[in-house]
C-alpha positions as CSV (number, residue, x, y, z in Angstrom):
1,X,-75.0,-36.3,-237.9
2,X,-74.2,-33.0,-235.4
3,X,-75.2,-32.9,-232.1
4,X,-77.4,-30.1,-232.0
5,X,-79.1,-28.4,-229.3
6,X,-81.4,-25.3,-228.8
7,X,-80.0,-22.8,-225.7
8,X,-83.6,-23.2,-224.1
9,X,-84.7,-20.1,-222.0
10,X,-88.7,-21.0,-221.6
11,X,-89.3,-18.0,-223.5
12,X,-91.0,-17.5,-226.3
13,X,-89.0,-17.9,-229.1
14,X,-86.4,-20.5,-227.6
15,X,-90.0,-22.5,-226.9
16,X,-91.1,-22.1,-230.5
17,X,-87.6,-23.2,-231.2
18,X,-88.0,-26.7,-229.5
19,X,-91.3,-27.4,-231.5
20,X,-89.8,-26.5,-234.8
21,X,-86.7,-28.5,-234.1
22,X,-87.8,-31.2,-231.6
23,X,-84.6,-33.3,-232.3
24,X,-82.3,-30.8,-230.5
25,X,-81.2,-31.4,-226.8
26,X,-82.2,-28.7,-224.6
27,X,-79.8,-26.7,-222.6
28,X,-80.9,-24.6,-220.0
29,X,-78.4,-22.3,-218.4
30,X,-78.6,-21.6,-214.7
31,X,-77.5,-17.8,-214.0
32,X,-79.1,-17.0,-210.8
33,X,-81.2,-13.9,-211.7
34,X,-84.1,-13.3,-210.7
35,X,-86.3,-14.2,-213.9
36,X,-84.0,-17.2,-214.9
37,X,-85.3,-18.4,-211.4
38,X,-88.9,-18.3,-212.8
39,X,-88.2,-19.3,-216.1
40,X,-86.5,-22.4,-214.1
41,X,-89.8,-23.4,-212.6
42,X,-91.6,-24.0,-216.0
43,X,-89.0,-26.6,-217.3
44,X,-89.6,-30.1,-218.1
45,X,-87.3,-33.1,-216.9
46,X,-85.9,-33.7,-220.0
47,X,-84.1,-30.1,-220.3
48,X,-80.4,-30.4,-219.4
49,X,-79.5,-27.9,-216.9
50,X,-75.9,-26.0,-216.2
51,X,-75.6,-23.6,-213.5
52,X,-73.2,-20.7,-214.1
53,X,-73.9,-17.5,-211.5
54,X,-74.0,-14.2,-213.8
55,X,-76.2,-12.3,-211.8
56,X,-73.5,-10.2,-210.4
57,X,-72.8,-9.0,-213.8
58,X,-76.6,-8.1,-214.5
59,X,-77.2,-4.3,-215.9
60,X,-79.8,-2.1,-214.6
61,X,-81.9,-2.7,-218.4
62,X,-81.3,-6.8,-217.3
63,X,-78.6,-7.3,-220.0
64,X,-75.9,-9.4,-218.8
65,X,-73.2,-8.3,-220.7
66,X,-71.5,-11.0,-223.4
67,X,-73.9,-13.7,-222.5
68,X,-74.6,-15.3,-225.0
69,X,-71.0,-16.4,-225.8
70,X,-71.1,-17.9,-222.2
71,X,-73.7,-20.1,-223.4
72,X,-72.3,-20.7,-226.1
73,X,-69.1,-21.7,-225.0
74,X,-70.6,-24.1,-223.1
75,X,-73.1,-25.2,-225.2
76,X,-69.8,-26.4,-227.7
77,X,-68.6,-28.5,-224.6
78,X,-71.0,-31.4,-226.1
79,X,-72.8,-29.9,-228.9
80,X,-71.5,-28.8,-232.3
81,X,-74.5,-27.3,-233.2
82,X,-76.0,-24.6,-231.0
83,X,-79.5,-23.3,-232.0
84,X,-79.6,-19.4,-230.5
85,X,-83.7,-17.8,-230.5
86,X,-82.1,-14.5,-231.8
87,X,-85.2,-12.2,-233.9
88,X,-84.9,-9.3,-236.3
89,X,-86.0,-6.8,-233.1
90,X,-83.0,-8.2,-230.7
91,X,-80.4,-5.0,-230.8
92,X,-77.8,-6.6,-228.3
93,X,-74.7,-7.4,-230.5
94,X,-74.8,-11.2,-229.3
95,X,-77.4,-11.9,-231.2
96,X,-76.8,-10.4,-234.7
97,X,-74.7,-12.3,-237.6
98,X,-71.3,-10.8,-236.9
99,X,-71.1,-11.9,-233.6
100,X,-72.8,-15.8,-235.4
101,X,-69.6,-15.5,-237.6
102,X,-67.3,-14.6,-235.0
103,X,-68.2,-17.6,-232.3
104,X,-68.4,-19.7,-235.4
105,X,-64.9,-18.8,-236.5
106,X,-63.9,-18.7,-232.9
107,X,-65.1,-22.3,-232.0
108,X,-63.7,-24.1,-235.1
109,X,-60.3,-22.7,-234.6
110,X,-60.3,-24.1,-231.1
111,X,-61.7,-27.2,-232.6
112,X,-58.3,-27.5,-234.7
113,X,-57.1,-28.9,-231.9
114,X,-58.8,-32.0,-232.1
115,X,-57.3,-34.1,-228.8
116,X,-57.8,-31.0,-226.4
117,X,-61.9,-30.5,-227.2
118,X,-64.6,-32.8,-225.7
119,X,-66.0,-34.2,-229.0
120,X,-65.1,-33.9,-232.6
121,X,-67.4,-33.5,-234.7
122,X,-67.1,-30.3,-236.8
123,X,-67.6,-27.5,-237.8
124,X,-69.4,-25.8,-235.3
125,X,-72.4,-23.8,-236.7
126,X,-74.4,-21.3,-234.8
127,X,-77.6,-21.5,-235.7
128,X,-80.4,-18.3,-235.8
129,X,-83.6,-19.1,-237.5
130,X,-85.7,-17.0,-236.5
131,X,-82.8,-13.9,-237.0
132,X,-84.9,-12.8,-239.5
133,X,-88.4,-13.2,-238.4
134,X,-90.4,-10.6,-235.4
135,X,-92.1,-12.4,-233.1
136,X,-95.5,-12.2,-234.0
137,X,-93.8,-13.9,-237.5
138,X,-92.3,-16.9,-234.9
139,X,-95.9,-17.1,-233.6
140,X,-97.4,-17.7,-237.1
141,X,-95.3,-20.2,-238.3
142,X,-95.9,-22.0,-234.4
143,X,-99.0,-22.4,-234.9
144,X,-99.2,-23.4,-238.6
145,X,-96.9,-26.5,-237.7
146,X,-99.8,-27.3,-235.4
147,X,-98.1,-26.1,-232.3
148,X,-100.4,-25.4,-229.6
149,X,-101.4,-22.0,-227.5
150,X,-102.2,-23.9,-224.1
151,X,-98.7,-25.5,-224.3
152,X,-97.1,-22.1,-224.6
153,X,-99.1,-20.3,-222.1
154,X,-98.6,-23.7,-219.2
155,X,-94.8,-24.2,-220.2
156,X,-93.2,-20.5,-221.6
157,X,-92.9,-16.9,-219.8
158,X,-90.9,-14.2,-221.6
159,X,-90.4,-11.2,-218.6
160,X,-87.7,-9.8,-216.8
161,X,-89.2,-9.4,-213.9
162,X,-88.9,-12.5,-211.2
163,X,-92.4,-12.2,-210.2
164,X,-94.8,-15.7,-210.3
165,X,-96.6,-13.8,-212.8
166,X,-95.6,-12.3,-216.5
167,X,-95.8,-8.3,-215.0
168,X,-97.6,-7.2,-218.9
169,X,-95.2,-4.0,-218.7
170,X,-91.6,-4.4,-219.0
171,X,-90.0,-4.5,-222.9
172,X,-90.0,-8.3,-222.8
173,X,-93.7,-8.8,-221.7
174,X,-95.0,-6.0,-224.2
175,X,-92.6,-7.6,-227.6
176,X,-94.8,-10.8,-226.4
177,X,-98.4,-8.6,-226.0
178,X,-97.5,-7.4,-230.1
179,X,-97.4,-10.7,-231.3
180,X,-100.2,-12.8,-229.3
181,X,-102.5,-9.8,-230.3
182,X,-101.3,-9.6,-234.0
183,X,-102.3,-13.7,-233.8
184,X,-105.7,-13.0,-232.1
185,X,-104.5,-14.8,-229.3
186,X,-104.3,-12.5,-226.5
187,X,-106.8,-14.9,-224.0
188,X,-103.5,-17.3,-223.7
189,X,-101.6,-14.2,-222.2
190,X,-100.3,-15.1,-218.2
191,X,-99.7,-11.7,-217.7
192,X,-100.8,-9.9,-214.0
193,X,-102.6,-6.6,-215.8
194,X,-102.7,-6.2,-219.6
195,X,-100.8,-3.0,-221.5
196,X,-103.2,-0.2,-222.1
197,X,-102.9,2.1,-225.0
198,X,-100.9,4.8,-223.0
199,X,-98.2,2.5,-222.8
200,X,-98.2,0.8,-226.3
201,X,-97.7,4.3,-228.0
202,X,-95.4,4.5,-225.4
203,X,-93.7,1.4,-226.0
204,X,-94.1,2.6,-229.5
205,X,-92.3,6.0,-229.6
206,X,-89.7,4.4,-227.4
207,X,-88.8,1.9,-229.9
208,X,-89.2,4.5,-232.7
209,X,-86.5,6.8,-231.0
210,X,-83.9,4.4,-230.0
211,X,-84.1,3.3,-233.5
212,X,-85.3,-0.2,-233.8
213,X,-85.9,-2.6,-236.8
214,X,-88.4,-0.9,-239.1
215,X,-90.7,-4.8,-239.3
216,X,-90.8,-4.5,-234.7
217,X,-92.3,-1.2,-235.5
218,X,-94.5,-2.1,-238.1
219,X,-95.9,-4.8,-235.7
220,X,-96.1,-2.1,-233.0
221,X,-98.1,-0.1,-234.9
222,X,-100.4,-3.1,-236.2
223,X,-100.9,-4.3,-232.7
224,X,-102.3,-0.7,-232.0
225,X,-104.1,1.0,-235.3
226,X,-105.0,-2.7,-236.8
227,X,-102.9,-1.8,-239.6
């Protein structure tokens, strides 16, 4: 059987991701930024942990360019299988299916070389479940596998800010707010001041105008109107 293992963030979906698929290693990758400091804080002994310092490369919008194909890369050191907590509303390009099929192809023609890679088992497979879903879909199917709200609120945070506390306002935070309140689940929120409707029709012309998946909208608009 492949070694798999789920590129483990402590945010939301990569946490959802290690319920669903509890026999997957855990690999936690060190960058140095601010909020991969936090997200540091909330992980358990048994996540493996690489460092590799990309905060000099971090944009102003927190995107560190290519970064996922780091993590990747060194995910295949060990692992043949690398789960990725990629979600129909992610727009950077390392985390759609061309750039799956492109690592993919990439890793397994390194892996031709079978005496200059650390394992063998083949082929490598990048692996995106959730690709498909929005977040407050990833919620739903948590909790109908019986996973539990205080476990995600004690052991997740999903914000790009490095404060102790989920700031409720940056992209990250209010992606999260959509789906805990399409759930009814909004009291398991660790956030230091809740969105108000000024900035969820913000949040939601924003995401209109910059063009994002028509199902992140949808929720957007749920979240808000109920509908």
């Amino acid at each position: 059987m492949a070694k798999s293992v789920i590129l483990y963030s402590g945010g939301m979906d990569s946490f959802c991701l290690s319920r669903l698929y509890p026999s997957a290693d855990l690999l936690f990758i060190n960058t140095g930024t601010k909020d991969n400091l936090q997200e540091a804080k909330l992980l358990p002994d048994y996540v493996k942990q690489i460092s590799l310092p990309l905060s000099d490369w971090e944009l102003e919008n927190k995107i560190i360019p290519f970064r996922n194909a780091f993590f990747i890369l060194i995910a295949a050191q060990r692992y043949s299988k690398i789960y990725l907590g990629a979600t129909i509303g992610d727009t950077t390009k390392d985390k759609d299916y061309i750039f799956k099929g492109m690592m993919e192809g990439l890793l397994n023609y390194f892996g031709l070389d079978i005496n200059k890679n650390g394992h063998s088992e083949r082929p490598f497979e990048v692996c995106m479940p959730f690709k498909g879903m929005t977040k407050t879909k990833i919620l739903e199917t948590y909790l109908k596998a019986g996973g539990r709200m205080e476990d995600m609120m004690n052991n997740s945070r999903s914000c790009y800010k490095g404060d102790e506390k989920e700031c409720g306002k940056c992209r990250s935070c209010l992606r999260k707010y959509v789906a805990f309140r399409n759930c009814g689940m909004t009291e398991y929120l660790n956030f230091q001041e809740l969105p108000n409707s000024v900035e969820l029709q913000d949040f939601l012309k924003e995401s209109i105008a910059k063009g994002r998946h028509l199902e992140e909208i949808k929720e957007i608009r749920k979240c808000i109107y109920g509908r």
